[in-house]
N, C-alpha and C positions, 0 to 999 in steps of 0.2 A: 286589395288585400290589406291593404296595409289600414285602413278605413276602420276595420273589419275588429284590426287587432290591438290599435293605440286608443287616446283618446287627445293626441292632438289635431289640432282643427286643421285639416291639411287644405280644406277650400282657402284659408288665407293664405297659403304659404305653396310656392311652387319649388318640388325638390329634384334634388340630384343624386344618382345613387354613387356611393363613395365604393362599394364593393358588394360582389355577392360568393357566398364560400359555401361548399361543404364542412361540417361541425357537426364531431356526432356527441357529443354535450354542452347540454346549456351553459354549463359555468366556460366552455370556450367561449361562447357566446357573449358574456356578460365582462370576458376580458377583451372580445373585439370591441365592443361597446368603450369600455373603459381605452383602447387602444387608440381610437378614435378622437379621444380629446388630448391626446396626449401634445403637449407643448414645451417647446424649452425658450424660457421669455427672452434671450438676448438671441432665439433665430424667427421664431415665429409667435410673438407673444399674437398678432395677427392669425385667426386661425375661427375654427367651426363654434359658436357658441348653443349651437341647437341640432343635434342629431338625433337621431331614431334609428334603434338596429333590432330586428322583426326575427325571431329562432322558430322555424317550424319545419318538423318534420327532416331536421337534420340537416335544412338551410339558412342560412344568417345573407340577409341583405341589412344593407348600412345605408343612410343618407343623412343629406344636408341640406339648407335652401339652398336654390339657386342664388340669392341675392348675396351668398356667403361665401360662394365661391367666387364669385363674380369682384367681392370685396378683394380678396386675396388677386387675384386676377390682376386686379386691378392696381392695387398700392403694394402688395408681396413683391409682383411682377417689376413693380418700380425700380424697387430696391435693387434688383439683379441687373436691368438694365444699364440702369446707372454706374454699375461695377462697384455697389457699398462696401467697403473694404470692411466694419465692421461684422455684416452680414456673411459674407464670404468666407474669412477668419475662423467666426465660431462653426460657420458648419465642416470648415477644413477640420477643425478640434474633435469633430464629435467620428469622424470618418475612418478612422483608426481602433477600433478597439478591442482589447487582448482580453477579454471573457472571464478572465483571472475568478471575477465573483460570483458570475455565472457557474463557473464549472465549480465554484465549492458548494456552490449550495444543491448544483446535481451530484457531487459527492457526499455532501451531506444526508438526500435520498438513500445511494447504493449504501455505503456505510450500515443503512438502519433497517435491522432485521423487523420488516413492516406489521407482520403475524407477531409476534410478541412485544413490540412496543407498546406503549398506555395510548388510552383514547388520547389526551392530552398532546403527547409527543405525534400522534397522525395528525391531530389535526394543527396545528404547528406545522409541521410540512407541507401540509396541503398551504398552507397560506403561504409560507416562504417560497413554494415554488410556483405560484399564481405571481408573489407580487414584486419579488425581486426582480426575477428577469423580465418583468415588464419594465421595471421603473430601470433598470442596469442596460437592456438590449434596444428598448423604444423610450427614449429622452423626448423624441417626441414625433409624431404620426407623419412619415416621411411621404405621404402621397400629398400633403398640403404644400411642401416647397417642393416636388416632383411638377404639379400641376401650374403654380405660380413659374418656375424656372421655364418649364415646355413653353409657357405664355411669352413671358422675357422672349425667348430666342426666337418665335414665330414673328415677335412685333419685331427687331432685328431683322431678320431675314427676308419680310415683305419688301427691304429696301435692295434686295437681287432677286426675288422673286413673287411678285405678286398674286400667281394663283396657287390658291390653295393648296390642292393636288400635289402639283410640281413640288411646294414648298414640302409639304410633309414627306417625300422622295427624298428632298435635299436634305432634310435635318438628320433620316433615317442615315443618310450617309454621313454626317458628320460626327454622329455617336460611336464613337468604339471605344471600347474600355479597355483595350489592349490586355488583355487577360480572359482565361476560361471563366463561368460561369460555374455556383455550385453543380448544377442541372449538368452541365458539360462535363464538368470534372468527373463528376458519376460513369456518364454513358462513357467515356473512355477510360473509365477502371474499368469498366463492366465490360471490355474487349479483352483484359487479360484472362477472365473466366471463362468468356467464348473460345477463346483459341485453347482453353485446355480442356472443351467440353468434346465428350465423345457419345452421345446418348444411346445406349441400347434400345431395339425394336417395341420396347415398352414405354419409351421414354425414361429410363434410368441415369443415370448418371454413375460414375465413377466417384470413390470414396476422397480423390486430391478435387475434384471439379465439384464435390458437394462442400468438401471444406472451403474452396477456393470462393463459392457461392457465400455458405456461411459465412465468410469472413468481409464480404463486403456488403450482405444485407447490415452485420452490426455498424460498420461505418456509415452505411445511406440511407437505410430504412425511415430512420430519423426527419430526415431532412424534407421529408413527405407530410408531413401536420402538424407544422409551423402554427395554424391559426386553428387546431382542435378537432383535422381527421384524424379517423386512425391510419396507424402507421399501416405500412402495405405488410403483407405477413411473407413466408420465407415463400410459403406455395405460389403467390402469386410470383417471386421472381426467378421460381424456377417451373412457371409457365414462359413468363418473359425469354429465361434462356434457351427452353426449348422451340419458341418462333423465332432466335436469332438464329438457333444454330439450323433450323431448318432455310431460313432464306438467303436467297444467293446475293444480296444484298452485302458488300466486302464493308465489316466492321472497321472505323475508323481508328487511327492508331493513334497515340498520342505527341507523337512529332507532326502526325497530318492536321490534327488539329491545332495545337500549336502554330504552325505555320501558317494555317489559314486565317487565326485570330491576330495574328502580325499582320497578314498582309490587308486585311479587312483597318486596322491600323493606321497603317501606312498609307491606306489612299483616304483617308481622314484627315489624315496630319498636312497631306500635299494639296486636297480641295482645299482646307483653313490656311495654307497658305496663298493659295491663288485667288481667295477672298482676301485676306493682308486685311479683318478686323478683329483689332486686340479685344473687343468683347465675345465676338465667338471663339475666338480661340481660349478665354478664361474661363467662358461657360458650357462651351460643348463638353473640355475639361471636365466642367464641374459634373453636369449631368453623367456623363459617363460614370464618374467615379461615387454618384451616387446609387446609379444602380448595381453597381456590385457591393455596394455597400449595404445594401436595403437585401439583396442575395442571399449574405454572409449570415445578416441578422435573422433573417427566416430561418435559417438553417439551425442555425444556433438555438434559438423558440423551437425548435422542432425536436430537439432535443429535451426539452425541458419540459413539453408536452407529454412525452412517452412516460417521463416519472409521472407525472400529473396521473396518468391516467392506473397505473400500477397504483395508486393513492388510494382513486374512485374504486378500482375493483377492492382491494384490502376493506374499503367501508362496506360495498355490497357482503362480504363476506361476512365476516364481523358483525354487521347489524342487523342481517338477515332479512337485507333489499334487497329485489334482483337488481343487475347492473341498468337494466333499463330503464329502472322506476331514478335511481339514482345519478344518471345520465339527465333529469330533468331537476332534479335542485339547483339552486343555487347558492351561493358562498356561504351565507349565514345561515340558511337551513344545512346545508352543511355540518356547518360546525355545530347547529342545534342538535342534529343526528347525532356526533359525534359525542357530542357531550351533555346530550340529555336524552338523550334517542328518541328525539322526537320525529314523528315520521308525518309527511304529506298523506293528505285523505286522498282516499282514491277519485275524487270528486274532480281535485286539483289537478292532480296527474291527469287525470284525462280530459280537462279542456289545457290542458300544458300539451298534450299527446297531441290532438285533434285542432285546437284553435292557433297553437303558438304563444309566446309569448313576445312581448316587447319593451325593452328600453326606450326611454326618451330622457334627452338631455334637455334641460327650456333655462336658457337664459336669459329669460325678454326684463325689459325693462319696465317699470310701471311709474305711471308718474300721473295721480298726484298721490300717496302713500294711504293706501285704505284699509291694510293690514291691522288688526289689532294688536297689539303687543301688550302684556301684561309683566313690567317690570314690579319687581320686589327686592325692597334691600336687604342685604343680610345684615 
């Protein structure tokens, strides 16, 4: 496929997939792509210099070479092993963060009456809200020191346990974050709605258990298309409540979960002590607390998504796209729509529909310089 759809030479180059997602528009697409190189040079100036992210038919797969992960693997991994306290430091700094700019400039969206504002001011927001919370929520693409840190601790670990298997067991056990998951925290709101659900022979609900619903689709809904699904809609979660409240399946409360994410915990903290190594015990740490980190941020993107997409439909409206044709632009036609109404031939669109389309990132090096350049002085 991918052969099919780029025109990098992939016979020289053997890849890696970095991810593959549902995205039901391209411009999500084109911010995985941008997502993907994201870097913060005092953590990972070390990182992918050549990716490809492939959008078709509402799939986005992502790669890298092998030989680039293998980089990271290799000298990223270093870093962690060795316990670089510079390295360590900055990504403790980046592990914390309070949204503050994020959520103004998703108030800046609700604020703005989208039907009567100027072409101008939409397309203004469409851009603020693509490229802020990228650059504000992803500093830089956390599966790159995810994949480098898992390396660290496997080369660690082979010194108590040599096979493979076994070892991937052990590590699964040394990971706990001591805390729910965005994912978790949901499903056990989502028992306070069950216990107030009474469905009548139609499947109906009750007017406090439709509110009760309402009031936690707007909290979680969100948190479903982080990287450019759509959000799930109310019906689908009040199909959701109506398989919970039919199965006998005892809804988890949120002391039971609780309890269990301690005790999951606690036998993490007492295996790293019966190991007694001050490197896993710094990095199990670390890992843990980056995957709730990377949790929070999706969550957070997932929000920013929804404006996003309330944006895309205001243009379909307005410019007299359907949402579909306009679900296959990207950022600059975009804004040419917006502010010159220029619109894609149907030509376009439909090998954008039928073939896909692809980013590629090529940072190769060329040497000896064969490039023409045509300098002129002013």
């Amino acid at each position: 496929m991918l052969k099919t759809t780029t025109n990098i030479p992939f016979d020289d180059k053997h890849w890696r997939r970095i991810n593959m997602r549902s995205v039901s528009h391209l411009l999500g697409a084109e911010m995985l792509h941008n997502l993907y190189n994201r870097h913060w040079a005092r953590i990972n100036s070390l990182r992918f210099r050549h990716t490809v992210t492939t959008y078709k038919q509402g799939i986005v797969e992502a790669y890298a070479p092998i030989d680039e992960w293998q980089y990271l693997q290799n000298w990223l991994s270093k870093k962690f092993v060795n316990l670089d306290s510079v390295l360590i430091r900055e990504i403790e700094a980046i592990m914390n963060p309070d949204y503050k700019f994020v959520d103004e400039i998703i108030a800046k969206v609700n604020d703005s009456d989208l039907a009567k504002i100027s072409d101008d001011e939409l397309g203004l927001l469409l851009i603020d809200i693509m490229d802020y919370p990228l650059g504000e929520i992803y500093k830089l693409n956390v599966v790159q020191i995810e994949y480098s840190l898992n390396y660290a601790l496997h080369k660690i670990l082979e010194e108590y346990e040599p096979n493979l298997e076994d070892r991937n067991l052990l590590l699964a056990k040394l990971i706990s974050p001591g805390e729910l998951t965005v994912s978790q925290i949901e499903e056990v709101a989502f028992t306070d709605v069950i216990r107030l659900a009474h469905s009548t022979s139609d499947g109906a609900f009750n007017t406090e258990t439709l509110e009760a619903l309402n009031n936690h689709y707007a909290q979680f809904a969100a948190t479903h298309c982080a990287y450019g699904e759509n959000p799930p809609t109310i019906e689908d979660y009040k199909n959701k409540l109506q398989l919970a409240v039919q199965s006998e399946n005892k809804p988890i409360t949120k002391e039971e979960a609780a309890a269990e994410v301690k005790r999951q915990h606690e036998q993490s903290k007492a295996l790293l002590s019966r190991l007694n190594d001050s490197r896993l015990d710094m990095l199990c740490d670390l890992m843990s607390r980056i995957g709730v980190f990377r949790d929070k941020n999706k969550a957070k993107l997932g929000e920013t998504v929804v404006k996003r997409l309330e944006i895309l439909s205001e243009i379909s409206r307005r410019k007299q796209v359907t949402l579909e044709d306009v679900n296959l632009y990207l950022m600059s036609e975009l804004t040419d729509l917006i502010e010159k109404d220029v619109k894609l031939s149907a030509d376009v669109l439909k090998t954008r529909q039928e073939k896909g389309v692809s980013f590629v990132r090529n940072e190769d090096v060329i040497s000896p310089l064969f490039i023409s350049i045509d300098v002129t002085s002013q």
